[in-house]
Every structure is written in C-alpha cells, then in structure tokens.
N, C-alpha and C positions, 0 to 999 in steps of 0.2 A: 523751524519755529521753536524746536526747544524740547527738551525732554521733562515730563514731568513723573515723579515719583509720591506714589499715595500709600500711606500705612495705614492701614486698613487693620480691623480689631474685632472683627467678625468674621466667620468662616463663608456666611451667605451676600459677602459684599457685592458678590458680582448680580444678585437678582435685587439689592435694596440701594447699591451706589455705582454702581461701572455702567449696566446697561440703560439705567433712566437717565442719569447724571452725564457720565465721565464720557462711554462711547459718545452720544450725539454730541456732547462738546469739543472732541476729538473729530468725529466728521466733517464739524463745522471750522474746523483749523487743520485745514490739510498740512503735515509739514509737522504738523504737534504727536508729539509720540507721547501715552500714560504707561508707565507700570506702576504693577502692584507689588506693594509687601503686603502679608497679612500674617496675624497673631492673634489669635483667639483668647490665648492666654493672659493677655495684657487690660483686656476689658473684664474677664473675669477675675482678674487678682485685683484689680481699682474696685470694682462691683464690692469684695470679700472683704475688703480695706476700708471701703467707702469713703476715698481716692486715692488719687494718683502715689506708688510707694516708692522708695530709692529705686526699687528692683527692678519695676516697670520702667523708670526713666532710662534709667542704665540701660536694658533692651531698647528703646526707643533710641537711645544715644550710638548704640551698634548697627541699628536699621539706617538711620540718619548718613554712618560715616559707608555704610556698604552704598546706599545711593550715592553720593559726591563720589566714590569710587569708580561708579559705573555710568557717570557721566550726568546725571543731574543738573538740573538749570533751575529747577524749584521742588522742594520738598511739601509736602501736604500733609499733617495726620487730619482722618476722617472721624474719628468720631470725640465729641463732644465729653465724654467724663475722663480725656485723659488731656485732654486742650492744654492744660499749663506745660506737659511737654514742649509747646513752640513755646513759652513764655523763657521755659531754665535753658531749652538748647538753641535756641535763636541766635544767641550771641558768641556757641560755639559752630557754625554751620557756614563754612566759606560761600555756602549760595543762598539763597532766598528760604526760610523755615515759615510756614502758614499754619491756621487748623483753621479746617474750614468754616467754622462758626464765625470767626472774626469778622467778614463782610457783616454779618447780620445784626449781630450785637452791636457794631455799629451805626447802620441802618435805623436801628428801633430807638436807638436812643435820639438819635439827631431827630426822628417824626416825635417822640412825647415821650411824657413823664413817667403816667401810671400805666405799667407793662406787666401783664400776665407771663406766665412764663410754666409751659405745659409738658412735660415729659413721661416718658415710661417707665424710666430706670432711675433709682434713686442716687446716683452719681451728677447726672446730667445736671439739674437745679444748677447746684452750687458751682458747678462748673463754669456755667454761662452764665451767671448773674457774677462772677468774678469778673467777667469778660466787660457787661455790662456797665458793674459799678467804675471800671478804669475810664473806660469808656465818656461815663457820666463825669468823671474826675477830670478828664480831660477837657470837655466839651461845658463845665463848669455849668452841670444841672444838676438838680436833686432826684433822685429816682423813687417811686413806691412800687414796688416791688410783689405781687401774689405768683404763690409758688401752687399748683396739681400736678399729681402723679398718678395715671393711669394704670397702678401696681399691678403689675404680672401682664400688660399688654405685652411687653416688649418677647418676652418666652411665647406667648401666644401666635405674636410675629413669626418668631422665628420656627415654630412648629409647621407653619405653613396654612394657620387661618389669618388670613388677611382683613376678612368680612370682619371675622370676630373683636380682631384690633381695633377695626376700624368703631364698634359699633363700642366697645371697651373709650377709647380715646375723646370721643365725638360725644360720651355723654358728659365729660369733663373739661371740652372745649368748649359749650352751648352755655356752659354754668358758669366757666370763667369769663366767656364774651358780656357778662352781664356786670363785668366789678370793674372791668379793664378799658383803657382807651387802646391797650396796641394785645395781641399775642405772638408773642414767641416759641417757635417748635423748637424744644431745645436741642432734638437728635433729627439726624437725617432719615433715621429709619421712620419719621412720622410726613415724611415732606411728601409724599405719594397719596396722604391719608385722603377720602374720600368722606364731604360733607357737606352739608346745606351752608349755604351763604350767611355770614355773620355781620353782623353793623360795625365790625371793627378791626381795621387791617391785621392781616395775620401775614409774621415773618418766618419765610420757613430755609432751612439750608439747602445749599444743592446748586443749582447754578450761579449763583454769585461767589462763591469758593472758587469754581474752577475758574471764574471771569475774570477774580482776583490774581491767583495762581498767571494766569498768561498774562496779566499786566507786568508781574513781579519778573517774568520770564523775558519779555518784550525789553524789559526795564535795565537786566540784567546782561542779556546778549547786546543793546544799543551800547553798553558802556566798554562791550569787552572783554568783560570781567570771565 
C-alpha cells in the first residue's frame, strides 16, 4: 500500500506523533509502511528565526530527496511552524509533498468564518493562519481570525509534564471558546490535550494528515507513477 515518510522536528516524536497518530494508522493499513526522519534542529532554528529560514528549507529539501531515494510514495512534514516547507518544495518532489495541517486548515474553513486559532509555540499562528487564509482565498470566504498562545506550554510538554500543559493550554482554550465559532490546535503536540467539552467544534491535527497522506498514496500508486 505504499511507503510513507514523515519529518519529524522534534526528538520526542515517537510519544507526541508515531505512537497515538502514525502506528494505529499503520495497523489499520496493513501493507502501509511509515518512516521517520527527525531534526530537532529544524524547529529550533524556525522557533530562533521566528520562521521558516533558507537553511531550514535547504535541510528539508535534503530530507525530501533522501526519502524519494529510498522509495517513497508520499512525503509528510509533521509539524506545523515549518508547513511552508510543502508550500516551496512541492513542486520540486517527483511524489506526493503534504504537511500535515493541510487537511485541517481546510476543514475549518469550509465549517465557518470566525476561527480561533490556539498554540503553544509562537511559530505556529502564523504558520497555519497562512495555510488558512489560501485556503479562504480559495474557497472565496472572508475569515476573522483570534490568535492565543499558551507561552512556555510546549517546553513544559516536552519536559514531560503533560497534566501541566494540559492545564497551561485549556485555560486558553475555555477563553478563546467564548470569541470563536470554530478552534483550531495549531500543533499536533496539542491534539492529545485533555479538557472539558466546549460549545464550539475544535480542529485538531493528527488523523486526518495521515488519511490524507494514503489518499495521496492510493492516488499515486493507481496512476503508476
């Protein structure tokens, strides 16, 4: 069913995106094979930059041709403040280039207008409200747009207090469910987040990436290619 390759931009990918996400999506498609890249480096030079830089894409652009090298049938970057990577190397990638946010920025726009939009890391925003606004461009809406940041959850994350993120994040998702018709998690490291039921759909990444990914896969092996 196809080989998929994910570049991964966190060293703790395997407890925040492989085992909730990637493995059961793989179980549930026998036949589908994931590997990983991962660069830690890459999230913290965008982070230091506050975004994406030549350098980082140029690495991403190396990660890209090492998968198609090794047999690739769809490319994925997983997180979210470096997403325009699939934007400049998509139309250099002889297979299928994604990030996984695309499914959802799309999703949220096509349900409504006025979209909260919740993160931990101040990269993300901008990242997925670009995603967003093309999105809107496309689908010929106007968007209103509220930005929170959950500042210093994400290092809290990854210290290995979960509780504490969660209770960091959730006091900033209760406040934003009150301005908003839709929210959006901008990073996948929030999609696990644990919280009381909101009056107002929340979009979070994570299975619809990888849904997308084996359509792209499906898409690509029916032609051939």
């Amino acid at each position: 069913m196809g080989k998929l390759f994910c570049i991964n931009t966190i060293s703790n990918f395997k407890d925040i995106i492989f085992d909730p996400f990637g493995k059961p999506f793989m179980d549930a498609n026998p036949g589908l094979e994931i590997f990983n890249i991962v660069d830690d480096t890459l999230l913290k030079e965008t982070v230091a930059n506050g975004g994406v830089t030549p350098s980082v894409l140029r690495r991403i652009y190396n990660y890209m041709t090492a998968a198609v090298e090794s047999g690739a049938d769809c490319i994925m970057g997983t997180c979210t403040s470096v997403n325009a990577a699939a934007k400049y190397l998509r139309p250099l990638s002889p297979v299928p280039y994604m990030n996984i946010d695309e499914p959802v920025a799309r999703a949220a726009v096509e349900a409504g207008g006025k979209i909260g939009v919740l993160a931990t890391l101040p990269t993300s925003p901008r990242a997925i409200i670009r995603l967003l606004e093309e999105n809107a461009a496309e689908q010929g809406k106007k968007l209103e747009i509220t930005t929170k940041v959950a500042a210093g959850a994400f290092d809290v994350l990854c210290s290995g207090d979960r509780a504490r993120h969660d209770e960091m994040v959730n006091e900033n998702l209760y406040a934003l469910a009150k301005e908003v018709d839709i929210i959006v998690f901008a990073q996948i490291s929030m999609s696990l987040l644990k919280h009381e039921a909101v009056k107002v759909p929340v979009f979070k990444i994570g299975a619809s990436g990888y849904a997308e990914a084996k359509r792209l896969m499906d898409e690509k092996i029916a032609k051939g290619a």
